[in-house]
VOGUVO-319062 format. One record per residue (C-alpha): residue in three letters; residue number from 1; chain; x, y, z. Coordinates in Angstrom, 2 decimals, always signed. Example, Ala and Ser with C-alpha at 12.3 -4.5 7.8 and 13.67 -1.06 7.14 Angstrom:
% residues 2
{'ALA',1,'A',{+12.30,-4.50,+7.80}},
{'SER',2,'A',{+13.67,-1.06,+7.14}},
//
This chain:
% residues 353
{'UNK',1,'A',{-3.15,+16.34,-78.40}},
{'UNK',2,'A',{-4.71,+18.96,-80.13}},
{'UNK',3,'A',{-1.98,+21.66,-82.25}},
{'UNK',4,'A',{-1.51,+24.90,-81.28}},
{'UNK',5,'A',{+0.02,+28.22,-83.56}},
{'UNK',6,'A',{+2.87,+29.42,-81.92}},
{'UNK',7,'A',{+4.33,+32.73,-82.17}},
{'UNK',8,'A',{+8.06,+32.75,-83.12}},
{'UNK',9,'A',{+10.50,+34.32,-81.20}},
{'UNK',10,'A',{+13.50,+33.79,-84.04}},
{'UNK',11,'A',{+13.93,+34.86,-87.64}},
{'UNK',12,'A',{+16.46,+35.42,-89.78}},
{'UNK',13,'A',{+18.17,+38.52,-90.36}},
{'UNK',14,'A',{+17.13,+40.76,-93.74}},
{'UNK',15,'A',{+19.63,+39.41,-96.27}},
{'UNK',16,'A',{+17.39,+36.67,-96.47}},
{'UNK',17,'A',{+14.59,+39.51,-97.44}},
{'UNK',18,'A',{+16.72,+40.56,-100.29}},
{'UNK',19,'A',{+17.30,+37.26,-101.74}},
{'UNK',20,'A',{+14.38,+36.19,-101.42}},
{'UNK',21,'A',{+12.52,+39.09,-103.25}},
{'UNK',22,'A',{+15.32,+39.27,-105.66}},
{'UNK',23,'A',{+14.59,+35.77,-106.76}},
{'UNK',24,'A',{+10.64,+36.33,-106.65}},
{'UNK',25,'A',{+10.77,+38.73,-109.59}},
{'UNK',26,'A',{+13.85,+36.97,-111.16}},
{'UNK',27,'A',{+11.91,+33.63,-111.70}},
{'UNK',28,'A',{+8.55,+35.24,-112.99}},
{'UNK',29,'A',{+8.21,+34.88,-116.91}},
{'UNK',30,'A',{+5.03,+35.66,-117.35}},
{'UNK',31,'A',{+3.77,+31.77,-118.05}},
{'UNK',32,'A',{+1.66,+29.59,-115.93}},
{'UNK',33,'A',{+3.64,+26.71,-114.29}},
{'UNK',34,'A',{+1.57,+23.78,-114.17}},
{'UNK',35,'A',{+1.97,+23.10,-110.66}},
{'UNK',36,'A',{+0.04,+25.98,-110.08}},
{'UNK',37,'A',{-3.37,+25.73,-108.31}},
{'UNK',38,'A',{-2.93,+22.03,-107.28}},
{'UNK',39,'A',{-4.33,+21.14,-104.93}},
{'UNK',40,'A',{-4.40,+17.69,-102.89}},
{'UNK',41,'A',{-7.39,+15.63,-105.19}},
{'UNK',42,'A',{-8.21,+18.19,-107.30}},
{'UNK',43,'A',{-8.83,+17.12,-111.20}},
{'UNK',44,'A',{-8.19,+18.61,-114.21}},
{'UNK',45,'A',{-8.63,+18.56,-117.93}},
{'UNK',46,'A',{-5.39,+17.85,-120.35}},
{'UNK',47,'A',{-4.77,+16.78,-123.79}},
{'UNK',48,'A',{-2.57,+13.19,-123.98}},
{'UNK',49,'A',{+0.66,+12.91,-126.24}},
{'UNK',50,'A',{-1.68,+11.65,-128.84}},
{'UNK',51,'A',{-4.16,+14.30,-129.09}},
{'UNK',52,'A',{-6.45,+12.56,-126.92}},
{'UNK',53,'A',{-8.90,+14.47,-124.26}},
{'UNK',54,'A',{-8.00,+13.35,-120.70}},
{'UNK',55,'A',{-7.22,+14.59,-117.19}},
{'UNK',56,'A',{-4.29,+15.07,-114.82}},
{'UNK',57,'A',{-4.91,+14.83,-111.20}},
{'UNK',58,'A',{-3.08,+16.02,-108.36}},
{'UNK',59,'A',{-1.38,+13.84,-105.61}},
{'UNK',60,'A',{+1.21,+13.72,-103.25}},
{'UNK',61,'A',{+2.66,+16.06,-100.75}},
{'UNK',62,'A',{+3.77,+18.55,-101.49}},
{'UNK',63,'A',{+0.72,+18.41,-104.14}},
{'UNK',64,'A',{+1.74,+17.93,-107.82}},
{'UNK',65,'A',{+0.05,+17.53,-111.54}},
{'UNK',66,'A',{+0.14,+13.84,-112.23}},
{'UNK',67,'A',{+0.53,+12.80,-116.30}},
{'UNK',68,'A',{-2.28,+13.06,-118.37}},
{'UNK',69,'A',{-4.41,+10.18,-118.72}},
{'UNK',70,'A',{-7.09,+9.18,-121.48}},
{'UNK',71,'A',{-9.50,+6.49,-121.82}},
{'UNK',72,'A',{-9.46,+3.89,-119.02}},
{'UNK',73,'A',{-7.17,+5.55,-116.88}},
{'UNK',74,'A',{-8.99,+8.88,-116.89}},
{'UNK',75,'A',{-12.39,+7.42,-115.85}},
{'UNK',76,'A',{-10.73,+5.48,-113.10}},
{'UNK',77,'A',{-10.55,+6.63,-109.49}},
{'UNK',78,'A',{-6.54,+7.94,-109.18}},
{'UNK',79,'A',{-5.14,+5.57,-106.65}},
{'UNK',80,'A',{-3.35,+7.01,-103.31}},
{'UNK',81,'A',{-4.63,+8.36,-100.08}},
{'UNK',82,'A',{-5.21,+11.89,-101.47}},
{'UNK',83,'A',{-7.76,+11.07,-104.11}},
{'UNK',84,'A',{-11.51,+9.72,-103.76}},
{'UNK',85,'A',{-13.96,+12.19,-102.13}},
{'UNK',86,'A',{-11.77,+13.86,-100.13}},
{'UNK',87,'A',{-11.94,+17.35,-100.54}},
{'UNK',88,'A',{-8.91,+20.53,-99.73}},
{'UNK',89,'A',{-10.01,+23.14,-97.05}},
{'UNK',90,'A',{-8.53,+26.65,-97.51}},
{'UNK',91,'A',{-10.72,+27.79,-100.65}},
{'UNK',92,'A',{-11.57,+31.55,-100.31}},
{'UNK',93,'A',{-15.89,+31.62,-99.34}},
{'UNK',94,'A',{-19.03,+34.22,-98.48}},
{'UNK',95,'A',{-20.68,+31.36,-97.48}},
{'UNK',96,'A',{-21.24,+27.61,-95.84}},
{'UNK',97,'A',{-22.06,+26.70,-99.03}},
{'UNK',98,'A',{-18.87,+27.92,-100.83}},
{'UNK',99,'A',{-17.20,+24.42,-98.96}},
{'UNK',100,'A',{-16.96,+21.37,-99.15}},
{'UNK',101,'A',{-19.61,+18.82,-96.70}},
{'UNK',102,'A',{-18.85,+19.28,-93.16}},
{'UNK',103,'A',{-16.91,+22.39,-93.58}},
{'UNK',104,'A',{-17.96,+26.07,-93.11}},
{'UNK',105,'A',{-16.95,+29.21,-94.12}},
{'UNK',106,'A',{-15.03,+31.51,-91.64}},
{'UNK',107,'A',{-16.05,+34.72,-92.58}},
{'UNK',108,'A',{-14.53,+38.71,-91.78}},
{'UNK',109,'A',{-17.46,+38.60,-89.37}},
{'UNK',110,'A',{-16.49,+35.55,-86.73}},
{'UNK',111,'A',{-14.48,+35.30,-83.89}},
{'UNK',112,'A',{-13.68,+31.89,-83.95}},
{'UNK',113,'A',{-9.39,+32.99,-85.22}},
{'UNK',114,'A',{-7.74,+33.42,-81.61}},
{'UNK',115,'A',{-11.01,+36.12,-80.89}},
{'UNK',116,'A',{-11.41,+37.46,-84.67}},
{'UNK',117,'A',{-12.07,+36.89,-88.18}},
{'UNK',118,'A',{-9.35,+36.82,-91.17}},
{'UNK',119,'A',{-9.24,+39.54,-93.46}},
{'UNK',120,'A',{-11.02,+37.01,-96.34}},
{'UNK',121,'A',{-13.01,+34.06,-96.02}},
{'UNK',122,'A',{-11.81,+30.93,-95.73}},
{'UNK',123,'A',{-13.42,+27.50,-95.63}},
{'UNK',124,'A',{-12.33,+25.64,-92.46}},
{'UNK',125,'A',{-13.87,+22.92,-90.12}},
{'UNK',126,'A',{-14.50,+22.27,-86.26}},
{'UNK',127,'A',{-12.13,+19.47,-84.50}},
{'UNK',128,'A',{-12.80,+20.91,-81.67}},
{'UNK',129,'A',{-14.18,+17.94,-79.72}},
{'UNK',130,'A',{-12.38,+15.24,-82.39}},
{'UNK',131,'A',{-9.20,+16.02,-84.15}},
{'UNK',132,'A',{-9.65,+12.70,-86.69}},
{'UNK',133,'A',{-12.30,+14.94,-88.00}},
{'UNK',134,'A',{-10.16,+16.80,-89.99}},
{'UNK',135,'A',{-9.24,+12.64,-91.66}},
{'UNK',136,'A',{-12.59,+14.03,-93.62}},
{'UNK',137,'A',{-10.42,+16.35,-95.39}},
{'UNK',138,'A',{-7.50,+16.27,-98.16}},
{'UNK',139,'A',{-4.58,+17.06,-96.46}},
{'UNK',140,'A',{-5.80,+19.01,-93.49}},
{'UNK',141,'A',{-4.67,+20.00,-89.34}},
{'UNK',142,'A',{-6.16,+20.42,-86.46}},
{'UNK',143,'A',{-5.38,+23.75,-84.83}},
{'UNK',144,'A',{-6.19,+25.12,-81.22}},
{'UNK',145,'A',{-7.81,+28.78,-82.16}},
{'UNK',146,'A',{-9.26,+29.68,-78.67}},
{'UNK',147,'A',{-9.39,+33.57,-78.08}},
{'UNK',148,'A',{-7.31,+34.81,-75.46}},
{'UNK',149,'A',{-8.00,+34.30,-72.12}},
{'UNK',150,'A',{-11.46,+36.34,-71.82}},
{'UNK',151,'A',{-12.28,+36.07,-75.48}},
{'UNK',152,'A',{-15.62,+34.22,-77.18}},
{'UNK',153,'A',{-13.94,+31.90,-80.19}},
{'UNK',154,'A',{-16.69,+29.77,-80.89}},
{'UNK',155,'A',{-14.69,+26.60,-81.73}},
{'UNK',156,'A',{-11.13,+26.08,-79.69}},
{'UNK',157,'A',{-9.85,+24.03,-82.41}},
{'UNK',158,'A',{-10.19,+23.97,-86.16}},
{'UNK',159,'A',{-8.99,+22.27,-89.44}},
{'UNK',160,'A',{-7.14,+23.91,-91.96}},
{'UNK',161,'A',{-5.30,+23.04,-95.28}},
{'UNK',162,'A',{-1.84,+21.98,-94.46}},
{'UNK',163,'A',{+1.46,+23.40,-96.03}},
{'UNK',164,'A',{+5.36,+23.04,-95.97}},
{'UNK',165,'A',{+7.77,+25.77,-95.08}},
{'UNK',166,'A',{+10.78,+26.37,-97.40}},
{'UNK',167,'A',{+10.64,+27.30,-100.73}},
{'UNK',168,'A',{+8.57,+25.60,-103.21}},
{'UNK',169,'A',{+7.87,+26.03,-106.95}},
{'UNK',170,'A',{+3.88,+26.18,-106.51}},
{'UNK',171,'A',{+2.01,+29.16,-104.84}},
{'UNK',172,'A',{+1.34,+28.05,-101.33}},
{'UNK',173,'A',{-1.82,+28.25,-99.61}},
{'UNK',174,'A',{-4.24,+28.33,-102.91}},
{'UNK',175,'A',{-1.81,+31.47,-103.58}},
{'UNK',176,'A',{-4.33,+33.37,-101.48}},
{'UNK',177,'A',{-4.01,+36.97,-100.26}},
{'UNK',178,'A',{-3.97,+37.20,-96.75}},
{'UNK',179,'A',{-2.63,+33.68,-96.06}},
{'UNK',180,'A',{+0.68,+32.86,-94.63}},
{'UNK',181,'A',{+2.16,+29.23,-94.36}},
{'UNK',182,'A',{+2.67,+29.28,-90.13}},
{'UNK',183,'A',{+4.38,+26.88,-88.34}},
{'UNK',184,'A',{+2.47,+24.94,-85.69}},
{'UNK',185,'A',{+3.47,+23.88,-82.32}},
{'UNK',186,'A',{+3.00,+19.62,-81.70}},
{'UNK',187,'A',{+5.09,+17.19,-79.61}},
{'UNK',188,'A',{+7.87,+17.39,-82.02}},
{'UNK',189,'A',{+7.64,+20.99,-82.96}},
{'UNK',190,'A',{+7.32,+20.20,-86.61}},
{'UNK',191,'A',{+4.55,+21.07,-89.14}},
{'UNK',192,'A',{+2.79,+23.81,-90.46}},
{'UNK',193,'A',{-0.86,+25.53,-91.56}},
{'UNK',194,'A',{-1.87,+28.07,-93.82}},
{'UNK',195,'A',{-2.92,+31.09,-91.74}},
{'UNK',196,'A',{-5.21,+33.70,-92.08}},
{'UNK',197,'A',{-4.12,+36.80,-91.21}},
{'UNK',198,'A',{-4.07,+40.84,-91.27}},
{'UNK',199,'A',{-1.49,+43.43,-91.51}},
{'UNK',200,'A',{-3.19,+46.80,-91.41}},
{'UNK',201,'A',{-6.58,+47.77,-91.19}},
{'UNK',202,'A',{-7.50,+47.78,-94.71}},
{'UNK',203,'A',{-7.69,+44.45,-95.32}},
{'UNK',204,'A',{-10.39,+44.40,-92.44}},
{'UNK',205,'A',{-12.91,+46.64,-93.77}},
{'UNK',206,'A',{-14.92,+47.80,-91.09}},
{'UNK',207,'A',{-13.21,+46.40,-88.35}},
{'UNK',208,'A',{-9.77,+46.59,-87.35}},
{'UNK',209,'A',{-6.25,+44.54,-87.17}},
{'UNK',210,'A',{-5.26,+42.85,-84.10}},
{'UNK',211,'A',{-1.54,+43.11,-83.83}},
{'UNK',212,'A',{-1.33,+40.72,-81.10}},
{'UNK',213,'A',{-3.14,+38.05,-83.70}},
{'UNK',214,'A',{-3.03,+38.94,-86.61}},
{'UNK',215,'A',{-6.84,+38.74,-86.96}},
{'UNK',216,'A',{-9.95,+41.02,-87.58}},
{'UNK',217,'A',{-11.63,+42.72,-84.74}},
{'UNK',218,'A',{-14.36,+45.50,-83.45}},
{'UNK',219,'A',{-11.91,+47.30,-82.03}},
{'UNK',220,'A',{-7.57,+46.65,-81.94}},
{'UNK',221,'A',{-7.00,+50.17,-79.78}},
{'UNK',222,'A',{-3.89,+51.34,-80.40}},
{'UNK',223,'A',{-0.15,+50.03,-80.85}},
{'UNK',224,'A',{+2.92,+52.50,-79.55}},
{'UNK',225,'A',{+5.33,+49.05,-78.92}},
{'UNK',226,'A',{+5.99,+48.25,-83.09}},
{'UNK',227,'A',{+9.56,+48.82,-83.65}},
{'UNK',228,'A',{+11.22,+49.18,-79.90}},
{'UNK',229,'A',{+13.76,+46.83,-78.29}},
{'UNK',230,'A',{+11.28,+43.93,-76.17}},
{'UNK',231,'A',{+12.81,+41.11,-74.52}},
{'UNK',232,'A',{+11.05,+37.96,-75.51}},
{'UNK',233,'A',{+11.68,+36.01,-72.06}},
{'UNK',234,'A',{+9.34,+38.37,-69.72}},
{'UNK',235,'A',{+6.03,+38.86,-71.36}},
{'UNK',236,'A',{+6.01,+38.93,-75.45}},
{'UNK',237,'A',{+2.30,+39.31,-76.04}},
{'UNK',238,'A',{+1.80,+42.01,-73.35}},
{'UNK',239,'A',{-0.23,+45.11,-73.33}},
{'UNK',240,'A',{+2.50,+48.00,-74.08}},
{'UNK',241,'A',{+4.92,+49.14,-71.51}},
{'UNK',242,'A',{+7.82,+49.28,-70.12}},
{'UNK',243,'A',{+10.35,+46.78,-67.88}},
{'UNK',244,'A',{+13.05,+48.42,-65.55}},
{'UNK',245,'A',{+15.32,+47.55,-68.26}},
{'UNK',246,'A',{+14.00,+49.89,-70.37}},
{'UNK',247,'A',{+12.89,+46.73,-72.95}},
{'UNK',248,'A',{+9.04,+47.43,-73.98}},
{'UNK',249,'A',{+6.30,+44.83,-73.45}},
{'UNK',250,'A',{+4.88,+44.31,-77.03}},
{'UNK',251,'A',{+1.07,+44.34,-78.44}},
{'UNK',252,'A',{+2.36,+42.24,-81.11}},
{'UNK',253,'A',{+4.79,+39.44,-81.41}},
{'UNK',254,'A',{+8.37,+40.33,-79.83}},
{'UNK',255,'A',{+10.81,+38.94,-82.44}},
{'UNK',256,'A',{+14.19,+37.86,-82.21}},
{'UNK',257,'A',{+16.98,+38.64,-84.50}},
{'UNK',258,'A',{+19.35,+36.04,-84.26}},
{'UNK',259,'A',{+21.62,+37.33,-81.26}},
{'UNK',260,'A',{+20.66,+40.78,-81.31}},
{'UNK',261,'A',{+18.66,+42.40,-79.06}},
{'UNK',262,'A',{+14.44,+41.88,-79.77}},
{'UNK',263,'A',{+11.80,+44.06,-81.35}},
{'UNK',264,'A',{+8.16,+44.34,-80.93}},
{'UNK',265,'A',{+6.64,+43.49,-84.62}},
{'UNK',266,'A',{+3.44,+42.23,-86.44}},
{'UNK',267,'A',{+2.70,+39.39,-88.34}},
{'UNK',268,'A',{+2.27,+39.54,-92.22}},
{'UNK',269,'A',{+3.28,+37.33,-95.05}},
{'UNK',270,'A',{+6.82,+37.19,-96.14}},
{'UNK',271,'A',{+7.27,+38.82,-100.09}},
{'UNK',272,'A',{+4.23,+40.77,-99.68}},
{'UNK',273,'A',{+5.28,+44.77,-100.13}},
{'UNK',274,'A',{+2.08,+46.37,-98.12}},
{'UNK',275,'A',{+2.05,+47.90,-94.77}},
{'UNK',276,'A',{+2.26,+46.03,-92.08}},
{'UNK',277,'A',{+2.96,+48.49,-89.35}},
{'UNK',278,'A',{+0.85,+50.69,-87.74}},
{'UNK',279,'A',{-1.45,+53.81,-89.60}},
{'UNK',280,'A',{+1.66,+56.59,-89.67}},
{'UNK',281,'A',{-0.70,+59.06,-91.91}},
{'UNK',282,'A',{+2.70,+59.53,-94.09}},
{'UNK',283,'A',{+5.38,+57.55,-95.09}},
{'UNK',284,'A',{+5.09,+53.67,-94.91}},
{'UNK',285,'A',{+6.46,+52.72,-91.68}},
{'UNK',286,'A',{+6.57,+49.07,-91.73}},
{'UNK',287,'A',{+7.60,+46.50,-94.65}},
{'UNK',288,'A',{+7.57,+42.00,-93.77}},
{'UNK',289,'A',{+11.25,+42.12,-94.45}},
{'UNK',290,'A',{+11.90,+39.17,-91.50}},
{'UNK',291,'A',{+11.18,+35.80,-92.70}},
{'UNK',292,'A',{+10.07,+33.15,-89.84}},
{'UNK',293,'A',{+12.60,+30.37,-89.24}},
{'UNK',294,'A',{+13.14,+28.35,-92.14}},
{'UNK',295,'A',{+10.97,+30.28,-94.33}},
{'UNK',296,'A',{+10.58,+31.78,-97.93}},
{'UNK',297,'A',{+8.57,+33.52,-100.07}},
{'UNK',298,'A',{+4.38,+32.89,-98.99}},
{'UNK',299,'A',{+5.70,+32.09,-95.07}},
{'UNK',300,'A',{+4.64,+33.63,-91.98}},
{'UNK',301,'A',{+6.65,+36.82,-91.62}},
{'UNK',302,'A',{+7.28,+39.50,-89.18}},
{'UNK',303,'A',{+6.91,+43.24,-89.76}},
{'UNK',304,'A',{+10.25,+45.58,-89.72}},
{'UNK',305,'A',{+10.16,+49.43,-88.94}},
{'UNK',306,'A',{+11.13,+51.42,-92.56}},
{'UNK',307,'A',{+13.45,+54.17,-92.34}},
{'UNK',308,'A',{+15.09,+56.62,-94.81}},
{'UNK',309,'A',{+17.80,+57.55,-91.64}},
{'UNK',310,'A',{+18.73,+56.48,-88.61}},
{'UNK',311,'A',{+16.53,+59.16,-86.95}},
{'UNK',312,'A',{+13.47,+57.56,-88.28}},
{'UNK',313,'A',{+13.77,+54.50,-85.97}},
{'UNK',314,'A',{+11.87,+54.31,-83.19}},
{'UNK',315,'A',{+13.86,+52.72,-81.01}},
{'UNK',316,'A',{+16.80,+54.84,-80.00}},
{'UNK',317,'A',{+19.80,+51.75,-80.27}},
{'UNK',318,'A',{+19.29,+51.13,-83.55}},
{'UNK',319,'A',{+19.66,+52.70,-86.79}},
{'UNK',320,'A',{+18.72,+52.77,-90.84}},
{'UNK',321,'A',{+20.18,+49.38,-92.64}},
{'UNK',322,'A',{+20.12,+50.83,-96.07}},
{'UNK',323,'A',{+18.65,+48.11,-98.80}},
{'UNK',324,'A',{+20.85,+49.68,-101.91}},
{'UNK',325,'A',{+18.34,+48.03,-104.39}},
{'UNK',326,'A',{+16.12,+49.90,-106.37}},
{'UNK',327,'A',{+13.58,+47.38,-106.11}},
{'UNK',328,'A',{+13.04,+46.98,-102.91}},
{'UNK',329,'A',{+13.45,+50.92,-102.53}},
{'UNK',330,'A',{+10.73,+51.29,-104.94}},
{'UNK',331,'A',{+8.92,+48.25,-103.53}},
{'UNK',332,'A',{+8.83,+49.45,-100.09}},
{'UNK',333,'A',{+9.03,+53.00,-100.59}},
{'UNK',334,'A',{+11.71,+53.75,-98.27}},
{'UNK',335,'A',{+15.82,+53.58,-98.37}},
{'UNK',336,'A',{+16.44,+50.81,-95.69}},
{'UNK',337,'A',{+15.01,+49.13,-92.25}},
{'UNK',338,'A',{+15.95,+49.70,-88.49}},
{'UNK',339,'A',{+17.82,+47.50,-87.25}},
{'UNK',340,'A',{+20.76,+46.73,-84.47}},
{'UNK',341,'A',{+23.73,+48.02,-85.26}},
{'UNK',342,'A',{+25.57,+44.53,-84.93}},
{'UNK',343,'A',{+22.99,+43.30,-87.79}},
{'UNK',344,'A',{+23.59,+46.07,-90.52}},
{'UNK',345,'A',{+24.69,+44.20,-93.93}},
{'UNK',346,'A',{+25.34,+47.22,-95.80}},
{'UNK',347,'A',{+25.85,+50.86,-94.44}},
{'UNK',348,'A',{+23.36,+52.81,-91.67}},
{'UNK',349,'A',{+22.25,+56.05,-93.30}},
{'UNK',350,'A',{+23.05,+59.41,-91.22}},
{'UNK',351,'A',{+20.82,+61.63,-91.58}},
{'UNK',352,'A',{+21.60,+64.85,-93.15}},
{'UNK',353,'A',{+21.24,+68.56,-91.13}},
//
């Protein structure tokens, strides 16, 4: 059976945020790890203990830097599953022939991603009638991408480069902008795919962000729901509105906040500090300050409404969770995030006459 992205409905509350951003600029020292840009397969020049020229190749999942081998070793074929001619997906592209054989490049102008385009391009390949095909492919998963019902994806399934949520020591996804490690929905419920996806309209260019996606399109209209109270059990991806319980039916994603009541959001990726909320033509309004279940820093993450006092929130029951850390202050430009009352870790801000 074919994968399919699902849209979470949980993630934890914002003191996961602060570590986790805390510990992004705490574990930085300005020197390249070696782990970084491995990727499944991939081969790369080293000098041995002894001065000899070699290379190191990368294996495993997750993908690591083997030793570095000279002479014999180096010119044979790295043993293992995940060397040979097996090449990664996920490599930014203009074009098909940025990718590997049998791939193509999914470009800002498709509508193959759930009825649009990511914000970059991305190399990818059609499973649609055979998910083995992505077996052509280091590392890679088959995942349904049909438009909405009414949309024109040209391929309902497609391969992409596989990831692991959590924290990890290597840049995820290629460490490429725009790209969030997503879970995916199987039998077991278990896996995950690096993700294209949008925030805002800028990283679109000419076209526009979906918020119920994630993804580029002609035309997103516009988005009143981001930031009021939803409930995620009547109708999450719904044109905006309004239930008789006064709970909004979102454009985007209706996340829940551990027990607390939901809120409509957008989808961005986690320890990124752009906007993620809709055009305000002011002060940033939205910051990815929820993490998806189980993840960390380069993870599928949810968009929170900013706030400098509880008056800025745009949902009337809850109120300004002040960050108290410069970074983040400066980082998001505001002083907190809206939030339910039950869920404030620090102090809610009043706002001053």
């Amino acid at each position: 059976m074919l994968q399919s992205a699902s849209v979470a409905s949980s993630a934890p509350r914002c003191c996961t945020v602060l570590v986790a951003l805390l510990m992004l600029g705490a574990c930085d020292d300005g020197e390249p790890s070696t782990q970084d840009s491995c990727r499944a397969g991939a081969v790369r020049a080293c000098t041995g203990e002894s001065g000899c020229a070699g290379r190191r190749t990368c294996r495993g999942t997750p993908a690591r830097w083997g030793e570095c081998e000279c002479g014999d070793a180096a010119q044979s074929p790295a043993p293992g599953p995940d060397a040979g001619t097996r090449q990664p997906l996920g490599a930014g592209c203009t074009r098909d022939g940025d990718c590997p054989a049998g791939a193509f490049c999914l470009d800002r102008n498709s509508d193959a991603l759930f009825g649009g385009a990511p914000p970059d391009g991305v190399c990818v390949a059609d499973c649609s009638e055979d998910e083995a095909a992505c077996a052509r492919f280091a590392d890679a998963v088959c995942v349904a991408v049909a438009a909405a019902e009414g949309g024109s994806a040209a391929a309902s399934a497609l391969c992409f480069e596989r990831c692991s949520l959590g924290r990890e020591e290597q840049p995820k996804c290629a460490g490429g902008a725009h790209v969030a490690c997503a879970p995916i929905e199987d039998s077991s419920g278990a896996g995950a795919f690096c993700r294209p996806l949008c925030a805002n309209d800028d990283e679109c260019g000419a076209r526009e962000c979906d918020p119920a996606y994630g993804v580029c399109v002609a035309s997103a209209g516009d988005d009143r729901s981001f930031g009021l109270r939803c409930d995620p059990e009547l109708d999450p991806d719904a044109d905006a509105g309004a239930d008789a319980s006064g709970a909004a039916s979102c454009v985007g994603p209706c996340v829940q906040l551990n027990a607390a009541p939901s809120l409509c959001s957008r989808r961005c990726v986690f320890g990124e500090a752009g906007e993620c909320a809709p055009a305000s033509g002011g002060l940033r309004r939205g910051g990815c300050v929820f993490a998806s279940e189980g993840g960390a820093i380069g993870d599928l993450g949810y968009c929170g409404e900013l706030c400098d006092c509880n008056d800025d929130c745009i949902e009337p029951s809850f109120v300004c969770d002040a960050f108290e850390d410069e970074s983040l202050e400066a980082a998001f430009g505001r002083l907190g995030v809206c939030t339910d009352p039950e869920l404030v870790l620090t102090r809610a801000l009043a706002c001053t006459p």
